[in-house]
Each structure stands twice: as C-alpha cells, then as structure tokens.
Chimera marker file (.cmm) of the C-alpha trace (Angstrom):
<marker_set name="trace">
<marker id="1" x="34.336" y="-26.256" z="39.605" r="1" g="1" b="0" radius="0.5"/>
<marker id="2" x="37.861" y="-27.697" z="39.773" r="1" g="1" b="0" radius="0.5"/>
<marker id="3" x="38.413" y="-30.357" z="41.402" r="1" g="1" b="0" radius="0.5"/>
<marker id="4" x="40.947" y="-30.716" z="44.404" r="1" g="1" b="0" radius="0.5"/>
<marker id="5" x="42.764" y="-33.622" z="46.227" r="1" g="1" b="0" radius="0.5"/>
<marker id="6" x="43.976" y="-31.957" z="48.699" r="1" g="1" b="0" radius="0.5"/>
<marker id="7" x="42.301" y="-29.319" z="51.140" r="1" g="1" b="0" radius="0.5"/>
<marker id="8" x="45.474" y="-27.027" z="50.927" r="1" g="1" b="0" radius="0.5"/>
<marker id="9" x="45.042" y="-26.207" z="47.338" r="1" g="1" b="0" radius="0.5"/>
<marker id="10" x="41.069" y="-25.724" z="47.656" r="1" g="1" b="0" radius="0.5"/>
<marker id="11" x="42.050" y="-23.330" z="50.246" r="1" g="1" b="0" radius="0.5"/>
<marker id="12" x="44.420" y="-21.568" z="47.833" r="1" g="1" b="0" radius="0.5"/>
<marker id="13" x="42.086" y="-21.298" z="45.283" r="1" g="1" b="0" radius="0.5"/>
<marker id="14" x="39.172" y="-19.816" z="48.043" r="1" g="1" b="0" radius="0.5"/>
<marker id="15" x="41.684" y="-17.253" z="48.656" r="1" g="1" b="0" radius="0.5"/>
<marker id="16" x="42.446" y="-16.165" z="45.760" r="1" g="1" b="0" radius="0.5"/>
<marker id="17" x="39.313" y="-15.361" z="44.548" r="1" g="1" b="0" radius="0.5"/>
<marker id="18" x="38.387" y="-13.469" z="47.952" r="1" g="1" b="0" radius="0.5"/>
<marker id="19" x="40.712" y="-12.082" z="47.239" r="1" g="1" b="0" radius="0.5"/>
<marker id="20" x="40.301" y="-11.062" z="43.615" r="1" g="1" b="0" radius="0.5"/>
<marker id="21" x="36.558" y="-10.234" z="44.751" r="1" g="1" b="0" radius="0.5"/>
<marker id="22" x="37.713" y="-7.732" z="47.670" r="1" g="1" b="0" radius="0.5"/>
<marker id="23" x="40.074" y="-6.113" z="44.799" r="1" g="1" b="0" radius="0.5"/>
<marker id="24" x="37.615" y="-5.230" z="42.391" r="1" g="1" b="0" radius="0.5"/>
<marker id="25" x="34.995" y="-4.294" z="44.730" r="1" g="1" b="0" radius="0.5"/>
<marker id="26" x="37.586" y="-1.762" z="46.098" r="1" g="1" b="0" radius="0.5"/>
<marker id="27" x="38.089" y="-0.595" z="42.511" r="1" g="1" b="0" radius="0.5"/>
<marker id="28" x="35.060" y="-0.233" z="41.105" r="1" g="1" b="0" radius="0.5"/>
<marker id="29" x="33.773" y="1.692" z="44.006" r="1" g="1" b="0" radius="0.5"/>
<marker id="30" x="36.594" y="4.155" z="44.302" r="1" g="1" b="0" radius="0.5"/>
<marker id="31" x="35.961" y="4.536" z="40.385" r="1" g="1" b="0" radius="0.5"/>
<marker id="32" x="32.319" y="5.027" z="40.711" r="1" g="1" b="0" radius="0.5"/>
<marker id="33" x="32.625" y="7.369" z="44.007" r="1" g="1" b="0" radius="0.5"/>
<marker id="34" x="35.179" y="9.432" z="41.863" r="1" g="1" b="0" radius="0.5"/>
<marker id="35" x="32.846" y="9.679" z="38.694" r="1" g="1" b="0" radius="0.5"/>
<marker id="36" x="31.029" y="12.390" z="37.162" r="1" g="1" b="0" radius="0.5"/>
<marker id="37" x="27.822" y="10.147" z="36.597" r="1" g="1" b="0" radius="0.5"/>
<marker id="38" x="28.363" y="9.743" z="40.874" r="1" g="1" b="0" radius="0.5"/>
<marker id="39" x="30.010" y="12.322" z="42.713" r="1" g="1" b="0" radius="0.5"/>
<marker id="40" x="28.681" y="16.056" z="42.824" r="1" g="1" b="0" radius="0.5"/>
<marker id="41" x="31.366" y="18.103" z="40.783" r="1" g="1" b="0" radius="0.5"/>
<marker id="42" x="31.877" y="21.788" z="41.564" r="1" g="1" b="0" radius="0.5"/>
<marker id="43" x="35.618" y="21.592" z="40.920" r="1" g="1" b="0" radius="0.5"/>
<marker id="44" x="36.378" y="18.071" z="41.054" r="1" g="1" b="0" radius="0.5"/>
<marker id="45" x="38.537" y="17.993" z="44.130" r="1" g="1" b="0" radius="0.5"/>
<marker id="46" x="36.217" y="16.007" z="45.831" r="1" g="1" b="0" radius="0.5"/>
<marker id="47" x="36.109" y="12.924" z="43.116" r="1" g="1" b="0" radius="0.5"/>
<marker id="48" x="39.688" y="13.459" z="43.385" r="1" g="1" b="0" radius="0.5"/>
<marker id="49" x="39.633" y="12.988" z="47.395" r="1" g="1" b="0" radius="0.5"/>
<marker id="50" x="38.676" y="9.235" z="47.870" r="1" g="1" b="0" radius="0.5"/>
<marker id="51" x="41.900" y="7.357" z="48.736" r="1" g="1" b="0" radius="0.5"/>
<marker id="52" x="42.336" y="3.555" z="49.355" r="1" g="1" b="0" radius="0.5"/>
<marker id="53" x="44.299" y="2.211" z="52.413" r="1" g="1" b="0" radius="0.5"/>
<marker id="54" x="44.797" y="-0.816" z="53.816" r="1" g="1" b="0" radius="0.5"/>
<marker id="55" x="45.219" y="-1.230" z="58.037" r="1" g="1" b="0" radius="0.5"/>
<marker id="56" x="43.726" y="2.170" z="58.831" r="1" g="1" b="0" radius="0.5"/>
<marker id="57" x="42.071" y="4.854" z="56.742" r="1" g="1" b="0" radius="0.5"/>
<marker id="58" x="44.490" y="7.106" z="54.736" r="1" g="1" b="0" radius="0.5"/>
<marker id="59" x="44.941" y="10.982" z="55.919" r="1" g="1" b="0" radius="0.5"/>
<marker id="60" x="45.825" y="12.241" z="52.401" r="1" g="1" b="0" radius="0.5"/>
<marker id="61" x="43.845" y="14.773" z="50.928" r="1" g="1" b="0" radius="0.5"/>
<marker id="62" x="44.567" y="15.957" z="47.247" r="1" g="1" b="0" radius="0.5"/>
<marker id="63" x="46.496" y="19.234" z="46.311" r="1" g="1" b="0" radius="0.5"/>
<marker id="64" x="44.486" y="22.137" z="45.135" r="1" g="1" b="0" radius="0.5"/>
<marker id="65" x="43.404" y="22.188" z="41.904" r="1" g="1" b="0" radius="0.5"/>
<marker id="66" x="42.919" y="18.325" z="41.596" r="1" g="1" b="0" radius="0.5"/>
<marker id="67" x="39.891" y="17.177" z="39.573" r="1" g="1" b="0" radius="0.5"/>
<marker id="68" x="40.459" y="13.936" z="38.136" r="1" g="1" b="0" radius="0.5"/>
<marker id="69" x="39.233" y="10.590" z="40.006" r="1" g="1" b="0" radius="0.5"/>
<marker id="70" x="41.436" y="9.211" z="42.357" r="1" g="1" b="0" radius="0.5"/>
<marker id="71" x="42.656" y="5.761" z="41.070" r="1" g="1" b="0" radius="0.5"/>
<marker id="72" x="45.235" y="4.723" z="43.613" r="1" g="1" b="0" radius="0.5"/>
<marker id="73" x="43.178" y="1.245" z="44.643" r="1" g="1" b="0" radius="0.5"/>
<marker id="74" x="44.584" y="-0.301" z="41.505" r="1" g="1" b="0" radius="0.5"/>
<marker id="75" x="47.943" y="-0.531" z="43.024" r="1" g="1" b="0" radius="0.5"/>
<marker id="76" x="46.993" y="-1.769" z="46.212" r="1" g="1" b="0" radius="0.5"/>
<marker id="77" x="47.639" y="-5.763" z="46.245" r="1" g="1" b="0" radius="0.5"/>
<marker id="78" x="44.518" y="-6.943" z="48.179" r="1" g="1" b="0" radius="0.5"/>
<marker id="79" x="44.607" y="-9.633" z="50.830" r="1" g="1" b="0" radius="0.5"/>
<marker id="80" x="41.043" y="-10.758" z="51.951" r="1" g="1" b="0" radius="0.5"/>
<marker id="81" x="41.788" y="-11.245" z="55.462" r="1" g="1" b="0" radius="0.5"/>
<marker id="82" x="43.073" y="-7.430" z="55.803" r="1" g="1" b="0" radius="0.5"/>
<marker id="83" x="40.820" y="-4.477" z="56.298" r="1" g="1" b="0" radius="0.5"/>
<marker id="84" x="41.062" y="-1.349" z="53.141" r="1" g="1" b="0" radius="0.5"/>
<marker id="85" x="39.301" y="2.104" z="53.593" r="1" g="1" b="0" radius="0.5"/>
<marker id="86" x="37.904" y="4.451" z="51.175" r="1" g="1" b="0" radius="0.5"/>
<marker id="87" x="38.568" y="7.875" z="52.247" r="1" g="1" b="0" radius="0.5"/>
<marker id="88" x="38.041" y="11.446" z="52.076" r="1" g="1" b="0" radius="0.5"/>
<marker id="89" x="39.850" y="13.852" z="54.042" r="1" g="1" b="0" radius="0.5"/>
<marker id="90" x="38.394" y="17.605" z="52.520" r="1" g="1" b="0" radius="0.5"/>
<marker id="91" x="36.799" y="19.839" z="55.226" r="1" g="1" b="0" radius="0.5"/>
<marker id="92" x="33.139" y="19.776" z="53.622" r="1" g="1" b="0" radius="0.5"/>
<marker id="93" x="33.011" y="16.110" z="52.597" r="1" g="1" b="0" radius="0.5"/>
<marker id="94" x="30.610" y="14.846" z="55.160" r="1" g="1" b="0" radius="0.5"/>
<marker id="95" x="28.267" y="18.158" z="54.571" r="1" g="1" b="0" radius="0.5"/>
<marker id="96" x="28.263" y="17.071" z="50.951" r="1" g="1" b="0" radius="0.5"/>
<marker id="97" x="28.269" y="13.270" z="51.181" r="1" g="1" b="0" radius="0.5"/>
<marker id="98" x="26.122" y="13.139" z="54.793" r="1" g="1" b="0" radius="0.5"/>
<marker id="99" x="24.088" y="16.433" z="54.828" r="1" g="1" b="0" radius="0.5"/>
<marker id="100" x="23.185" y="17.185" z="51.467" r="1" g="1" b="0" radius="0.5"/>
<marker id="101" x="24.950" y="20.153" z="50.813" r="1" g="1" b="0" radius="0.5"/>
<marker id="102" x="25.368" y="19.628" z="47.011" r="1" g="1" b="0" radius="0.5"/>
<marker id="103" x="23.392" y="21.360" z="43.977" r="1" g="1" b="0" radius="0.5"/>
<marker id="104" x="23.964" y="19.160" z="40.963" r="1" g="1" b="0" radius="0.5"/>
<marker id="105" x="23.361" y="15.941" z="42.346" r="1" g="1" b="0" radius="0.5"/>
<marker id="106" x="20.559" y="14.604" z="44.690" r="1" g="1" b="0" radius="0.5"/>
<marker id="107" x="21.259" y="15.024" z="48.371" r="1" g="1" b="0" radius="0.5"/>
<marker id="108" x="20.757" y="11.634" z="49.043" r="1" g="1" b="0" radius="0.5"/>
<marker id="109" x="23.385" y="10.568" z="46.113" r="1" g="1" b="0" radius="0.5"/>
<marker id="110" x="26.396" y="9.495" z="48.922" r="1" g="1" b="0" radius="0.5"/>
<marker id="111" x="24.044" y="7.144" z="50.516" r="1" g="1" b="0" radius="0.5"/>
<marker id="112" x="22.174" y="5.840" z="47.916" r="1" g="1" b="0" radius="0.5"/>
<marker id="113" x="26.069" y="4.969" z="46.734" r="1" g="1" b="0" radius="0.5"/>
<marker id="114" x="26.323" y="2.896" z="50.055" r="1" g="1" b="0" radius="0.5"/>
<marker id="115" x="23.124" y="1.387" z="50.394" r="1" g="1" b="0" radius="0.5"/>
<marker id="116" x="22.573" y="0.205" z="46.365" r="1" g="1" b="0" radius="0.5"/>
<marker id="117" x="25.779" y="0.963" z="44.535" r="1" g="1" b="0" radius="0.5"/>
<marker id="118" x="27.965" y="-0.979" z="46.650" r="1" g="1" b="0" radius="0.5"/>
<marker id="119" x="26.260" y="-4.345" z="47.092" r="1" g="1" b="0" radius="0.5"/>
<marker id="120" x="25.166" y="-4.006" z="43.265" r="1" g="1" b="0" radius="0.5"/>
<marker id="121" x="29.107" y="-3.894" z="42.392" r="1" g="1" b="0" radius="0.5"/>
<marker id="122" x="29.656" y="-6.437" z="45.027" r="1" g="1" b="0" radius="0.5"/>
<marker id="123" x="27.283" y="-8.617" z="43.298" r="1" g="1" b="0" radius="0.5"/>
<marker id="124" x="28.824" y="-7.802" z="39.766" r="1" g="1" b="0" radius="0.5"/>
<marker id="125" x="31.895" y="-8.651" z="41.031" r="1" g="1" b="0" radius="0.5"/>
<marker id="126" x="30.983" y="-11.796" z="42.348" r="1" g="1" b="0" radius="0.5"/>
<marker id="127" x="29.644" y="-13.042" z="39.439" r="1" g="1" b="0" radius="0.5"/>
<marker id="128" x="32.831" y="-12.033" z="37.746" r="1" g="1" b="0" radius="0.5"/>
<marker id="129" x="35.376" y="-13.607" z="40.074" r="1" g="1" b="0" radius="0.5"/>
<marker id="130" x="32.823" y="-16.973" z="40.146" r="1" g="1" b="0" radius="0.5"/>
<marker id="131" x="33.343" y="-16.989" z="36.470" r="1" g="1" b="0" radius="0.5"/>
<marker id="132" x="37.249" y="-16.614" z="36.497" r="1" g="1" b="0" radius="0.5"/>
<marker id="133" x="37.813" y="-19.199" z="39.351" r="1" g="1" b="0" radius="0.5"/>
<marker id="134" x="35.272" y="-21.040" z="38.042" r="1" g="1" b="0" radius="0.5"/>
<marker id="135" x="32.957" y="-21.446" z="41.720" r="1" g="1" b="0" radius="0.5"/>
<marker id="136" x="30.372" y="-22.795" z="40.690" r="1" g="1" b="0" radius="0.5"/>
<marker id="137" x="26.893" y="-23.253" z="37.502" r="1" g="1" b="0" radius="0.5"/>
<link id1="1" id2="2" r="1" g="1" b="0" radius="0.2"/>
<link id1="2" id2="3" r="1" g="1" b="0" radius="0.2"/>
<link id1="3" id2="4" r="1" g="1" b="0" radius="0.2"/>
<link id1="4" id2="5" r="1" g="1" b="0" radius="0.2"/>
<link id1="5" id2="6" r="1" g="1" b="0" radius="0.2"/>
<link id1="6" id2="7" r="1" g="1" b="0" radius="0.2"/>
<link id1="7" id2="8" r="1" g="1" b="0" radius="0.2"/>
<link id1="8" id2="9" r="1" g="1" b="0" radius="0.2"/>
<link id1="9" id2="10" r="1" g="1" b="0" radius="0.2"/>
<link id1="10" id2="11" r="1" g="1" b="0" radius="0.2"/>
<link id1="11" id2="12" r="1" g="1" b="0" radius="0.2"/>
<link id1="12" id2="13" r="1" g="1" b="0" radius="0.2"/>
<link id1="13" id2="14" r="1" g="1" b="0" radius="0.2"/>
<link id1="14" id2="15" r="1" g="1" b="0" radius="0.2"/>
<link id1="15" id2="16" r="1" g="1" b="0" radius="0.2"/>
<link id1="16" id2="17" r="1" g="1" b="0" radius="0.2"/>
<link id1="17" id2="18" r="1" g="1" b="0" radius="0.2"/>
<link id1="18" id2="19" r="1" g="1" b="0" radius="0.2"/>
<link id1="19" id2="20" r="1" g="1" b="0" radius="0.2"/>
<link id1="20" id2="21" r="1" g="1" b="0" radius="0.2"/>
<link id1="21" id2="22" r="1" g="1" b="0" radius="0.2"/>
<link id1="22" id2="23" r="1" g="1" b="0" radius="0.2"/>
<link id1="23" id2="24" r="1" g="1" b="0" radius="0.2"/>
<link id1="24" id2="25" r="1" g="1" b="0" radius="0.2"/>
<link id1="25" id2="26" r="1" g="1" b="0" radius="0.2"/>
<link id1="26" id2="27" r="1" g="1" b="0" radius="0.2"/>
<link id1="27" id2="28" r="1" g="1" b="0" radius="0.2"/>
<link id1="28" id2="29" r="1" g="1" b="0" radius="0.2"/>
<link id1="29" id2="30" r="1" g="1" b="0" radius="0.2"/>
<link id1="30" id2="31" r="1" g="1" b="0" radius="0.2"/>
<link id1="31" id2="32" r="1" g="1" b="0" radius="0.2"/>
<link id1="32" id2="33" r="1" g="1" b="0" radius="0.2"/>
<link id1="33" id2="34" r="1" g="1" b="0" radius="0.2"/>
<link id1="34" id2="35" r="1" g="1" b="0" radius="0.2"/>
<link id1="35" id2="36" r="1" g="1" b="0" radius="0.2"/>
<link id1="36" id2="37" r="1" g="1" b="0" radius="0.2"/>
<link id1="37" id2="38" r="1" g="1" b="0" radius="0.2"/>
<link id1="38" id2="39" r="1" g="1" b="0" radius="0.2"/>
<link id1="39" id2="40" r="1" g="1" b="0" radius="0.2"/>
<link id1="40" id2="41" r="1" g="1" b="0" radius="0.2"/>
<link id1="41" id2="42" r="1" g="1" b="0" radius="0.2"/>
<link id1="42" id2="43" r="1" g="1" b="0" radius="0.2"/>
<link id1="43" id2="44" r="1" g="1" b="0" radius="0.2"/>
<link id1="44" id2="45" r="1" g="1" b="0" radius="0.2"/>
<link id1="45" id2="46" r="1" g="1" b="0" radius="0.2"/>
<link id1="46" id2="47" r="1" g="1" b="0" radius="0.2"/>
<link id1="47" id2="48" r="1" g="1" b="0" radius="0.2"/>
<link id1="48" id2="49" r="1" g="1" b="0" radius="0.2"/>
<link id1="49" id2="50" r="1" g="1" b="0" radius="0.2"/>
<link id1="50" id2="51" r="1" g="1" b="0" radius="0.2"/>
<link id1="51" id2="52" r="1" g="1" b="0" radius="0.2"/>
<link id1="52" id2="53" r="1" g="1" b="0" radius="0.2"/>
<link id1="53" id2="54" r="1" g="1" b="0" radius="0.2"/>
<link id1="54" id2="55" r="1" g="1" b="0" radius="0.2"/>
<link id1="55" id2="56" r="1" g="1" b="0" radius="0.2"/>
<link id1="56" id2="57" r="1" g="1" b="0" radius="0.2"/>
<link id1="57" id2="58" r="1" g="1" b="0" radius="0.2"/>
<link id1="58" id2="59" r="1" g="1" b="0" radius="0.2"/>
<link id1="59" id2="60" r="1" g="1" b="0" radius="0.2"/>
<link id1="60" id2="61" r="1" g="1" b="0" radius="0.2"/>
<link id1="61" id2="62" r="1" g="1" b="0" radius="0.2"/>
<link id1="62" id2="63" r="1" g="1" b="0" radius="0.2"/>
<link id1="63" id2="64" r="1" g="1" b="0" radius="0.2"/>
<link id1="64" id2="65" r="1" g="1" b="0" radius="0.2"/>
<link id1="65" id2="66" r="1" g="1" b="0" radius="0.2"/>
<link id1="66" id2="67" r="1" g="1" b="0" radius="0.2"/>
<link id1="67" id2="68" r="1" g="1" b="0" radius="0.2"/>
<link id1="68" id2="69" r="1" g="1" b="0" radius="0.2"/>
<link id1="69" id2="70" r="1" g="1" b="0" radius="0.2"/>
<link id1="70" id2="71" r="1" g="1" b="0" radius="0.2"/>
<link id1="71" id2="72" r="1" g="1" b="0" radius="0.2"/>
<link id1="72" id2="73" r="1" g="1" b="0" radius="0.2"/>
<link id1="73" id2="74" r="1" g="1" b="0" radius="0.2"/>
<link id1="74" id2="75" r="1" g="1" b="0" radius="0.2"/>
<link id1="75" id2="76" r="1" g="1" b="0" radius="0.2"/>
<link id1="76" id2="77" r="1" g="1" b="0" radius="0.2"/>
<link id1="77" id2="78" r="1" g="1" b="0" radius="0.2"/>
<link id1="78" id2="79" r="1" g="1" b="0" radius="0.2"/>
<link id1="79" id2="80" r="1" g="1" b="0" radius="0.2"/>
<link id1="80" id2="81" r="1" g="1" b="0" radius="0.2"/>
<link id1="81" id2="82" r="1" g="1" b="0" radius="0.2"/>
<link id1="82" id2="83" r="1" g="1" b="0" radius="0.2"/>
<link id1="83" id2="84" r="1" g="1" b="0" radius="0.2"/>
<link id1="84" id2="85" r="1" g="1" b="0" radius="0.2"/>
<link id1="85" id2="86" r="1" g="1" b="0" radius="0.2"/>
<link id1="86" id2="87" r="1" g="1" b="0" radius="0.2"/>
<link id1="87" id2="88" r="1" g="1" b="0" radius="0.2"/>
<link id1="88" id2="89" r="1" g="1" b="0" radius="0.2"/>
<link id1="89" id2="90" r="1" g="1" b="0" radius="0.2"/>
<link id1="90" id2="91" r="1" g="1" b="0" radius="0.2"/>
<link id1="91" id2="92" r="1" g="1" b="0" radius="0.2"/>
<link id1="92" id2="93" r="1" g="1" b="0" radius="0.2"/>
<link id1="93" id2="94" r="1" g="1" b="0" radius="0.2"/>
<link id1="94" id2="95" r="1" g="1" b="0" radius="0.2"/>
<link id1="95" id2="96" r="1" g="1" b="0" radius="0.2"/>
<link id1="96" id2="97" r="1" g="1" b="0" radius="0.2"/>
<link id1="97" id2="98" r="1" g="1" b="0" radius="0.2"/>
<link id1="98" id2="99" r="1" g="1" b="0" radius="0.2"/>
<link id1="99" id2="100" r="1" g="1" b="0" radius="0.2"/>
<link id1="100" id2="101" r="1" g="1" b="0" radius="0.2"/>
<link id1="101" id2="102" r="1" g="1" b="0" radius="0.2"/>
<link id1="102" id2="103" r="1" g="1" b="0" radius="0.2"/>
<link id1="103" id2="104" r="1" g="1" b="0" radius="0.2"/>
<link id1="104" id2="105" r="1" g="1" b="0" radius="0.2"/>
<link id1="105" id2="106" r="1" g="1" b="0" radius="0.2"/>
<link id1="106" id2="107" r="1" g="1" b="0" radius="0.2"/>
<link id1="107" id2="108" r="1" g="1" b="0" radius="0.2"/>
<link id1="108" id2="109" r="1" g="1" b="0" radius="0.2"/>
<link id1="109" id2="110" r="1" g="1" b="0" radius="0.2"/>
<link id1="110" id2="111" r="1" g="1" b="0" radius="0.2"/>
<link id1="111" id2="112" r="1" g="1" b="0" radius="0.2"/>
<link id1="112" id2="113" r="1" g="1" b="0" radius="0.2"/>
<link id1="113" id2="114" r="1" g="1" b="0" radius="0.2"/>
<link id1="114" id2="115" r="1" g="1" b="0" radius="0.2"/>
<link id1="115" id2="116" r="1" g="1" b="0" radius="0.2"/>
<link id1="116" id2="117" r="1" g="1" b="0" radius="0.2"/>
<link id1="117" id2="118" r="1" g="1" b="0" radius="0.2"/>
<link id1="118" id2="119" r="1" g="1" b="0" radius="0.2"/>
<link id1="119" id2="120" r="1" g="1" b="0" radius="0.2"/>
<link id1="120" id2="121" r="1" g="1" b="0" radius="0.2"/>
<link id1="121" id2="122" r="1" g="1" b="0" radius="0.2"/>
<link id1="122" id2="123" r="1" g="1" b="0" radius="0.2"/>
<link id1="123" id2="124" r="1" g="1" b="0" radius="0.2"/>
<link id1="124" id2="125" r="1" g="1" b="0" radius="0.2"/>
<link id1="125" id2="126" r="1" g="1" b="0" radius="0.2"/>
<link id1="126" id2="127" r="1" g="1" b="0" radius="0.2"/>
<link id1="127" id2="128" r="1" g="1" b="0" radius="0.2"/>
<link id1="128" id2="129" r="1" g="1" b="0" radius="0.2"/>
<link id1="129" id2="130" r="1" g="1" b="0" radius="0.2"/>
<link id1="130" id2="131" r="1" g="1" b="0" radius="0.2"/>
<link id1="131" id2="132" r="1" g="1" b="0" radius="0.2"/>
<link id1="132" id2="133" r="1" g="1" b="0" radius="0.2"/>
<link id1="133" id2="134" r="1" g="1" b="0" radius="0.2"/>
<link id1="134" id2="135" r="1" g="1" b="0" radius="0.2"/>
<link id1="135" id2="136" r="1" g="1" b="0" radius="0.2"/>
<link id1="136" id2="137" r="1" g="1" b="0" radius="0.2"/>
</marker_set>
C-alpha cells in the first residue's frame, strides 16, 4: 500500500477507490441484468429497461421496439457518498422479475441476481479496485 504523510491524501486515495468500486459494481450489474445469459428475453425490451440514476430512481422506460442492454451507467461519474438506482419502469417487470412470470429463464432468476450475482460482482470488483489502488497483500 502507498504510503501517506498526510491524512488528507489517504483520504483522497479511500475515495477514490470507493468510488471506483461503487462505479463498476453499478456497471457490471446493469450489464449482467441486461444480458441474455441473465435476463428472460421475449423481445428484449426488458434487458433494455434497467436505467441508472443517481439521487432518486429514474422514470424512463425504453421506446418500443428496444432490445439491446441498456448501458447508460457508464456515463454516470460515481461519487461514493451519493445514492444510484437500477431501474425498470415496464408494466410487467415486477411479475417477471418478482413473480415468476417468465418461460425461458428460471422464475427465481431476478432474485438469485440479487442475492448471489450482486455480492459476487461486488466481490470481483473489490478485488479489482484493491489491485488498482493498491489496498492492500
């Protein structure tokens, strides 16, 4: 780890990798929610439907005909001690994500997304952003 003489530059370097950490945890997880290997596809509006925010979750919803993952979370520029929302607005998300209303996927694929996917890219990314900013062995 680098070493620091003064407490205000430790503290810049903490912060940037929270930050850095909360970026591509927001990233990978709008990727992965918005992937065929993921997300149920019928017509692909609903991989196309997960949209970052930060402050308060969006209310955009994608035009008709959309079927390509959202990727908007790149261009978000992340600040660790601010809140960001993945979300989808479509009428029959929460039948498909919550209440299993999908055929090609498992019903349980949404929440097995929450409860393993996302602290396995968490962890992924942590190991990643320890690397870069060099946080420890």
């Amino acid at each position: 780890m680098p070493k620091f003489n003064n407490l205000r530059d430790l503290e810049k370097h903490l912060k940037k990798a929270s930050d850095a950490l909360l970026t591509e945890v927001i990233v990978t997880t709008q990727g992965r929610i918005g992937s065929e290997a993921i997300s149920p596809v019928q017509t692909g509006r609903l991989r196309s439907s997960w949209f970052a925010s930060e402050g308060s979750p969006s209310d955009a919803v994608p035009p008709e005909g959309a079927n390509s993952p959202n990727t908007d979370a790149t261009g978000l520029k992340v600040d660790s001690d601010k809140k960001y929302f993945l979300t989808s607005n479509l009428p029959y998300t929460q039948r498909v994500a919550l209440e299993g209303h999908v055929v090609n996927k498992p019903i349980t694929w949404f929440v097995s997304l929450m409860n393993e996917g996302v602290p396995k890219i968490a962890a992924e990314a942590a190991e990643v952003v320890k690397k870069r900013f060099d946080l420890g062995r």
